[in-house]
N, C-alpha and C positions, 0 to 999 in steps of 0.2 A: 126784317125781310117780309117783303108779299109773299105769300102763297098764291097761287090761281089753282082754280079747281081743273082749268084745262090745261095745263102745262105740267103743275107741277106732280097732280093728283091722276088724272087721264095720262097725258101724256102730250106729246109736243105735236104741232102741226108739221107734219112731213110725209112723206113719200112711203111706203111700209118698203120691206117688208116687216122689219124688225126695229124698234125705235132701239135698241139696246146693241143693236148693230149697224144701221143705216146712218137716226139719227146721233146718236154718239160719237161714230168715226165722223162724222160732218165737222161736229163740234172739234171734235181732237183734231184736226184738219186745220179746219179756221186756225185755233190757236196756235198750233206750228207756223202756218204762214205769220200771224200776228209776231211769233218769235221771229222769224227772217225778217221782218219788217218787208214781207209781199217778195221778197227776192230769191225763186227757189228753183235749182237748177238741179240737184238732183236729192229720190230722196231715197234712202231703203227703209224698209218697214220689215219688223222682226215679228214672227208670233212665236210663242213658246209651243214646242211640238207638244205637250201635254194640256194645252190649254183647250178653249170653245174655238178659237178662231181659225187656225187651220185646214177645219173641216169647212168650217160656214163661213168664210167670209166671201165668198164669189154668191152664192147664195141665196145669203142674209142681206146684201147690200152695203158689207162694208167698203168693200172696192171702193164702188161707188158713192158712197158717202164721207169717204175720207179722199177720192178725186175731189168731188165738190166741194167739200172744205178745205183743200189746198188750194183753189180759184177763187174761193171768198164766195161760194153761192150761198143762201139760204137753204134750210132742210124742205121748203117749198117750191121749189124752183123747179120748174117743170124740163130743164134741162141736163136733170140728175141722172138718166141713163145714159145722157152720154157722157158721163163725166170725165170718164177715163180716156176714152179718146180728145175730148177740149183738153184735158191735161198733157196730153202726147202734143199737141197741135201748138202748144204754149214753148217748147224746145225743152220740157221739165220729163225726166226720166225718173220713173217707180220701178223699184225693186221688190219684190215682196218675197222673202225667207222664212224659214220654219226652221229654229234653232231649238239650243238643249239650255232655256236660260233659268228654269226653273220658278218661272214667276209664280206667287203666290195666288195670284188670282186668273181667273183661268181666261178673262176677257180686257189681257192685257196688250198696249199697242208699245211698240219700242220705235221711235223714228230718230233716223241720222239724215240730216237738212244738210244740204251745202247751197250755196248761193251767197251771191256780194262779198263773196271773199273772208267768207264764214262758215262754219260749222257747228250744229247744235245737234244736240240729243234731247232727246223729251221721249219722258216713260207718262203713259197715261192709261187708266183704265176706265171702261163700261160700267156704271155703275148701277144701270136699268134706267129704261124709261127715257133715253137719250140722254140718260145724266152722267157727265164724267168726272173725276178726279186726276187732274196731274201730276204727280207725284214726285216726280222727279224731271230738273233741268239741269244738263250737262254734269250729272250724276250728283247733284247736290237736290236734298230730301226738301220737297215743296208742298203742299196743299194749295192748289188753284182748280177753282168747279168752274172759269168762265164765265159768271154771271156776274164778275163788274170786273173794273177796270184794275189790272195789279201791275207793279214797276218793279222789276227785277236789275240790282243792279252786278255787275262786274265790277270786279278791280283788280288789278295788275297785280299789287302787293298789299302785304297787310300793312295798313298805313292808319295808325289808330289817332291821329290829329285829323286827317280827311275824313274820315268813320265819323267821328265827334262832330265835326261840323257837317256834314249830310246828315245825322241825324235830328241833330236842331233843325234844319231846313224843312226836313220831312216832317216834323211835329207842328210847326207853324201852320 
């Protein structure tokens, strides 16, 4: 892995107010739409009532950095204050809740995606710095930080002859 002294050590090029809130929710944003494969018609977003984001996140810039990463913008993109509204203007409705879900970490995002005649859940947290972890994809326990390309797959049933042959595929 690179390191960059400006990204990974400073921090990322974006919009302040907060990389740990602005740029992050960007990031966790992109990656949800990456899961809908760009097709998102509605989304709610959970924060844990005990956590940071509750209080900060209209604030800090998550709104708006998790708008913009649900339209695919960059954390540069000088179109980031309006994001929420481009996101209303798109036919895509945000929900944002304050539940009792007891996350461990206090700058945690909880998103339920519908679109293209699907639905996903994706748990991801702030990790600082605009750096996130995903953690969780439709409740199954993941590690993806967004900084390369990952293939997550389904399957209908457990069918351990098609497991054996995708995993040969994948190793090639």
């Amino acid at each position: 892995m690179i390191v960059s002294i400006f990204n990974d050590v400073i921090g990322p090029v974006m919009r302040g107010p907060s990389s740990s809130h602005c740029a992050a929710a960007l990031r966790i944003g992109r990656l949800a739409r990456d899961l809908m494969g760009g097709e998102i018609q509605e989304v709610l977003v959970e924060f844990d009532r005990n956590g940071s984001l509750p209080t900060t996140h209209e604030s800090q810039g998550s709104d708006m950095g998790l708008c913009g990463g649900l339209l695919g913008w960059d954390a540069a993109d000088e179109r980031l204050p309006g994001s929420p509204e481009a996101l209303r203007a798109t036919g895509t409705s945000l929900r944002i809740e304050t539940v009792d879900s007891g996350d461990p970490h206090p700058n945690t995002y909880r998103l339920t995606l519908t679109g293209g005649g699907e639905q996903h859940r994706l748990r991801a947290i702030s990790t600082g710095g605009g750096m996130v972890e995903v953690v969780a994809v439709d409740d199954f326990p993941v590690s993806i930080a967004g900084d390369y390309y990952e293939t997550l797959l389904w399957m209908e049933r457990n069918d351990p002859d098609l497991l054996h042959r995708l995993s040969g595929i994948l190793e090639a």
